[in-house]
N, C-alpha and C positions, 0 to 999 in steps of 0.2 A: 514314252513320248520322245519323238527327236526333235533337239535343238536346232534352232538356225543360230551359226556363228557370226555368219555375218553376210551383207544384202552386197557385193562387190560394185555391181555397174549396174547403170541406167544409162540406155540410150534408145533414142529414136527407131524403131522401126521402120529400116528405110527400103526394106523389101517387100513393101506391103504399099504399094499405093493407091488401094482404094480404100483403106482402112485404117488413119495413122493410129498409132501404136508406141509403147517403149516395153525394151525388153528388164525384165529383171534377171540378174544372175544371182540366185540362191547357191552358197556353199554351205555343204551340209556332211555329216559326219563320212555319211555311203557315197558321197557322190557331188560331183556342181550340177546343178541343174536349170534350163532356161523358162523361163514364163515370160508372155506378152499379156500385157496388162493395157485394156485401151485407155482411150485419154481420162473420160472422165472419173473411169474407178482409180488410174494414175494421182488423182486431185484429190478423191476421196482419200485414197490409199495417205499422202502427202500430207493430209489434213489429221487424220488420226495419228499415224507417225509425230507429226508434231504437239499436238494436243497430248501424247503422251509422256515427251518428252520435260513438259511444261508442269506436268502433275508429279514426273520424279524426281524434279528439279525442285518443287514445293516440300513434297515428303523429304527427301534430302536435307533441306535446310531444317523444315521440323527437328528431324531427329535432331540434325549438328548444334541446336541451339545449348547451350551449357543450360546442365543442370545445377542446383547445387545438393550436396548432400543435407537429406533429411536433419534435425538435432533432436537430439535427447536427453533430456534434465532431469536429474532427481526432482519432482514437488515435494515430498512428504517422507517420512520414516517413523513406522509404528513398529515399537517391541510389544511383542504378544507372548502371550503366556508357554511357559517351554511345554517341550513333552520328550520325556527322557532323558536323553543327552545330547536332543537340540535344543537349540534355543532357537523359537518364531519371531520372521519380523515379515510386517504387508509392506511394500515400499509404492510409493505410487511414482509412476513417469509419466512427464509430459512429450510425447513427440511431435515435434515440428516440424508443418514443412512448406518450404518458403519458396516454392514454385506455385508456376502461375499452370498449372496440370497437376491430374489426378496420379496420386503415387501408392499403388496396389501391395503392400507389404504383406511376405510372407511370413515374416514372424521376424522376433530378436534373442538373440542371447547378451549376455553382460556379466561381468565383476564390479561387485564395489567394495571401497575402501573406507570405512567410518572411522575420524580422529589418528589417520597411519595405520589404522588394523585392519588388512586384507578378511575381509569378513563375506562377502557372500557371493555368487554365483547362480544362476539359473537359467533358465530359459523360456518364452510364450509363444505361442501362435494365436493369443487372442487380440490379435493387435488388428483393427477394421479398417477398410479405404483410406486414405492420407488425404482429405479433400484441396483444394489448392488453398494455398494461405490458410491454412488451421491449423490449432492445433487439439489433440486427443489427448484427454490422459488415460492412462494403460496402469491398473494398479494387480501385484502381484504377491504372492505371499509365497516366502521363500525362508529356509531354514538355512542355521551354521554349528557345523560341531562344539558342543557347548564349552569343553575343553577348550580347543583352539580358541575360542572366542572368552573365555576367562578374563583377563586383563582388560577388554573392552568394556564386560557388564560390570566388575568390578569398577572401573571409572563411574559407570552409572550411580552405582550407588553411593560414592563418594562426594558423586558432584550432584546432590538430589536437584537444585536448581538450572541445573544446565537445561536449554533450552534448544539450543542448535547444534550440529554435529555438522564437522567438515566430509567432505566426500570426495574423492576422485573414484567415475565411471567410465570402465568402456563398455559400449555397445557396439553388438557388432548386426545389422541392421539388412536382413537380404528382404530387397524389392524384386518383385518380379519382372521378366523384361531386360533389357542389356545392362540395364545399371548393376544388378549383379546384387555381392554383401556388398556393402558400406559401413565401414570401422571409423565411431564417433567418440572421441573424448575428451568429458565436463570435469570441470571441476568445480569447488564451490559450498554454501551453504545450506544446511536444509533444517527447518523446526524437526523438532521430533516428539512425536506426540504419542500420548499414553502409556508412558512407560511404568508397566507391570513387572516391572524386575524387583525379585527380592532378596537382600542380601545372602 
């Protein structure tokens, strides 16, 4: 398909006078070229040209309107029963997102940290439409080397009362569309429930 770069001159058609007219000059990749355009498709011509100008001047602004990035909270932390030399936990997240439009997520990855212990890592794609103003929670079951994670459960079971576990998470959040990833980090408290750990 070739481009029109650009429409140079409009003038009157003053060699024509039983027929007024304007000419257009089309510059084009191969060549400039001349077209007479009569008056009234001239009007028509003039009226879509501007009507078009008016609807990419609306989409423009759409897009430029600021977004803000989606958030994502720890809700919940369940230790679930090991298997081997992992140790299981389901963690559920809340994502939020505080736009007044729909935000199409392709999934997320994330690290978190329980009481300063770099414990877990993973990834989802089950994360569904971001409706405007809502939020979804997204819950995941994700393992840690049980080793590495030794001095974490060992807390557990020392503090058999403890009830809440601090956290710092990042997420890192790709929406489909310009916005791209989006790198989000919470920090904060979270209950933690069921814990099946045994000395």
């Amino acid at each position: 398909m070739v481009s029109v770069h650009a429409v140079a001159t409009l003038s009157r058609d003053r060699q024509l006078s039983n027929n007024a007219g304007f000419v257009v000059w089309l510059f084009l990749p191969l060549g400039c070229y001349r077209i007479r355009v009569g008056e009234n498709k001239m009007k028509h011509l003039l009226n879509s040209v501007w009507l078009s100008l008016c609807v990419m001047v609306g989409a423009c602004a759409h897009l430029g309107a600021k977004l803000e990035a989606p958030k994502v909270r720890v809700e919940s932390i369940q230790v679930l029963e090991s298997r081997g030399l992992s140790q299981r936990f389901r963690v559920g997240l809340r994502v939020i997102n505080p736009n007044d439009r729909v935000l199409p997520v392709k999934g997320l990855s994330y690290s978190l940290s329980l009481n300063g212990y770099d414990m877990l890592d993973g990834v989802t794609n089950r994360v569904p439409t971001l409706e405007p103003f809502s939020e979804t929670l997204v819950e995941v079951e994700t393992a840690t080397d049980l080793v590495g994670a030794l001095r974490f459960l060992n807390d557990l079971v020392q503090n058999s009362d403890l009830q809440h576990l601090t956290y710092t998470l990042t997420a890192d959040v790709s929406v489909q569309g310009w916005m791209g990833k989006i790198t989000v980090k919470e920090s904060g408290e979270v209950p933690l429930l069921g814990k099946t750990v045994s000395p």
